[in-house]
C-alpha positions as CSV (number, residue, x, y, z in Angstrom):
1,X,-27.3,54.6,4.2
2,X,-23.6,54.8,5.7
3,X,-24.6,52.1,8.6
4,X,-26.2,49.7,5.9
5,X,-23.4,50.3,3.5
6,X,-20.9,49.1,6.8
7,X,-23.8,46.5,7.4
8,X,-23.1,44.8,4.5
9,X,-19.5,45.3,4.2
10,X,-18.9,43.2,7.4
11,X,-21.3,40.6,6.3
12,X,-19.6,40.4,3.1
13,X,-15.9,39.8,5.2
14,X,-17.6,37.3,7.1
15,X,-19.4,35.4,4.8
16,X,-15.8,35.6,2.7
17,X,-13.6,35.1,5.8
18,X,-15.9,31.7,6.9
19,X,-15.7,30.2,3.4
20,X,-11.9,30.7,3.4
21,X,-11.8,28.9,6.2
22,X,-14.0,26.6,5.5
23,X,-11.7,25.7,2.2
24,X,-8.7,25.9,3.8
25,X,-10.1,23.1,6.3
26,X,-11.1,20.7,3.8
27,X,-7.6,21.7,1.4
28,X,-5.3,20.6,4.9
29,X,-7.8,17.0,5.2
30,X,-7.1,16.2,1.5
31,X,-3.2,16.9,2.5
32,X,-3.6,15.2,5.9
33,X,-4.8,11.8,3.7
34,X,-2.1,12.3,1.1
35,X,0.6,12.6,3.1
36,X,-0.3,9.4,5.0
37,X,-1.7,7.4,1.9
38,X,1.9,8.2,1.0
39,X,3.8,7.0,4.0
40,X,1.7,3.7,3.8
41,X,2.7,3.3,0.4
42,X,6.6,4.0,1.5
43,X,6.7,1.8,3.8
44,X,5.4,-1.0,1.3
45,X,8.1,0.2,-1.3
46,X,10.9,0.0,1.4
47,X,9.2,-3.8,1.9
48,X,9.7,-5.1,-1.4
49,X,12.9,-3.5,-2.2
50,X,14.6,-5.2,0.4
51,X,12.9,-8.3,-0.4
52,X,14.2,-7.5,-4.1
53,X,17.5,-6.6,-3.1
54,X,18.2,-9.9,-0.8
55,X,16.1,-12.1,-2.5
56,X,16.3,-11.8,-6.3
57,X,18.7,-13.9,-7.8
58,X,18.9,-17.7,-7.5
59,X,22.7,-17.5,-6.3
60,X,21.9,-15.3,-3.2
61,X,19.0,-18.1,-2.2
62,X,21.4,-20.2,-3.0
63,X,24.4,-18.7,-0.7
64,X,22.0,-18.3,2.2
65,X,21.0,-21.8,1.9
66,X,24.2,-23.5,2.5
67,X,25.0,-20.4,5.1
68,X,21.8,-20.7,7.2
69,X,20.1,-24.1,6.4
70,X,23.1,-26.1,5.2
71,X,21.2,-29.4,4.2
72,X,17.9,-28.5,5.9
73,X,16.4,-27.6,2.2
74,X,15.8,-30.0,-0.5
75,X,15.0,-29.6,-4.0
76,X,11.3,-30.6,-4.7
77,X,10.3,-31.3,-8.2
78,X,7.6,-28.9,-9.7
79,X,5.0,-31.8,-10.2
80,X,5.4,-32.9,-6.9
81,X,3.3,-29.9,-5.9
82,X,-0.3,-29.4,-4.9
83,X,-2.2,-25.9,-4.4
84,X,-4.8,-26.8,-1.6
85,X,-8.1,-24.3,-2.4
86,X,-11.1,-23.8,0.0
87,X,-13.9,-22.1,-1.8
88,X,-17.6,-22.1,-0.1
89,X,-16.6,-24.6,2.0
90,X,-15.4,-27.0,-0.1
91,X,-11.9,-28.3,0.1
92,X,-9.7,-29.3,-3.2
93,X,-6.5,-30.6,-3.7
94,X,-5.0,-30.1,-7.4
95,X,-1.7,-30.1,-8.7
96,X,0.2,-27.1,-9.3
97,X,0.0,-25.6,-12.9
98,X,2.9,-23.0,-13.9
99,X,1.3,-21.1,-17.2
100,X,3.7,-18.9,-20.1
101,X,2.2,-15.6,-20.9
């Protein structure tokens, strides 16, 4: 009775030892795709603040127009604007709407 007692006593740890391990596994993969879903989204944050920071006001494009472009840029007038769309092959050319919400 002892040996079966022992018997299942070490098939108890190492059923409970393998599913330990086993949840441990998938608890570090979950971790693993955080931590990198997370340092993908970081890097996009970092993106668009420093386009925010150097591009958001009218006076900055303004100042790095006359500094890097001087009078290479010139003001184009909003209905002078066409979106080009392909869509299942087929090519159109439309003007360029601004809509309020």
């Amino acid at each position: 009775m002892k040996k079966f007692a022992l018997a299942v006593v070490i098939f108890f740890l190492v059923l409970s030892t393998a599913i330990i391990k086993n949840t441990t596994k998938q608890i570090e993969d979950e971790i693993f795709t955080t931590k990198e879903n997370i340092r993908i989204l970081k890097t996009d944050f970092e993106n668009v603040s420093l386009e925010y920071d150097y591009l958001s006001s009218s006076e900055r494009l303004l100042e790095y127009q006359s500094q890097y472009f001087e009078d290479e840029l010139i003001q184009k007038n909003l209905n002078d604007i066409r979106v080009y769309n392909i869509l299942n092959d087929v090519n159109k050319i439309h003007n360029f709407k601004i809509i309020k919400e």
